[in-house]
C-alpha positions as CSV (number, residue, x, y, z in Angstrom):
1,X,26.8,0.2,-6.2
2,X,24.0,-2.3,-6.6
3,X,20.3,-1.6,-5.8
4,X,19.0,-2.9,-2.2
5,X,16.7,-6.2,-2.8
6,X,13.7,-6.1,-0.3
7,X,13.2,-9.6,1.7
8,X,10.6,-11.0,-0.2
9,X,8.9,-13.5,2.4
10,X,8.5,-10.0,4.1
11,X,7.8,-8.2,1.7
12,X,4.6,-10.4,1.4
13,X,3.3,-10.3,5.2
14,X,4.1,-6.6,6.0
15,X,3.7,-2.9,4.4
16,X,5.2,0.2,5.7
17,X,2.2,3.2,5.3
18,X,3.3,6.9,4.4
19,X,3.8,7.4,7.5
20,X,5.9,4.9,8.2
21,X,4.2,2.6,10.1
22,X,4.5,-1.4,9.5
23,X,1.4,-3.3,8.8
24,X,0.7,-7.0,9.2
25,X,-2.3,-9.5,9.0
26,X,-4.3,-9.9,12.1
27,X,-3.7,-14.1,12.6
28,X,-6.9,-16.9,12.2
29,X,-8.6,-15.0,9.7
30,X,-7.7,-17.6,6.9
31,X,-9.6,-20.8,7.3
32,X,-12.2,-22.7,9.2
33,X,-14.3,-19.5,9.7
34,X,-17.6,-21.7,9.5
35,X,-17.3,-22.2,13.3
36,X,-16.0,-18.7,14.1
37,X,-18.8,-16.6,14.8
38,X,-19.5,-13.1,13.2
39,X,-18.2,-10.9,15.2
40,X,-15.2,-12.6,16.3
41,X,-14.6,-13.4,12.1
42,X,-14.5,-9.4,12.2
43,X,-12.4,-8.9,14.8
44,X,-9.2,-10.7,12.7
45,X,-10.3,-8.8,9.6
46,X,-8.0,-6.5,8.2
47,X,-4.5,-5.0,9.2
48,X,-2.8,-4.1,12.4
49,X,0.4,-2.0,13.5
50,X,3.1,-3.8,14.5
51,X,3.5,-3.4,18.4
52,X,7.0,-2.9,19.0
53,X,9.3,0.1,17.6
54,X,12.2,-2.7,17.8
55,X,10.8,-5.2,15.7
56,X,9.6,-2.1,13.1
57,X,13.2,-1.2,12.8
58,X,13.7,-4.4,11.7
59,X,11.0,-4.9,8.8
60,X,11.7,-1.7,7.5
61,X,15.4,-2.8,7.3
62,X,14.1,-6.1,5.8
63,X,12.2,-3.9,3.0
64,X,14.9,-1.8,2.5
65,X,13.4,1.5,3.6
């Protein structure tokens, strides 16, 4: 039997942690930060969980875990 392929448009927006939990970018982090100030451009930094269970079932299936 042939290996799983991972989705690869999700494979580049989301990672699964050891522990299983999905990752994605926190949106308006990417451009016109010049009128965004500081703290707010630090706010959108970084990774967050995805909320629902549901919708993690589905990217892992998506990524082939």
């Amino acid at each position: 039997m042939p290996k799983m392929k991972s989705h690869s448009a999700t494979a580049k927006r989301f990672r699964v942690t050891r522990k299983g939990k999905v990752l994605h970018h926190k949106a308006t982090g990417n451009h016109m930060l010049t009128k965004k100030s500081g703290s707010r451009r630090r706010r959108v930094e970084g990774m967050a969980e995805v909320a629902s269970t549901g919708e993690q079932k589905k990217l892992k299936r998506l990524l082939g875990r």
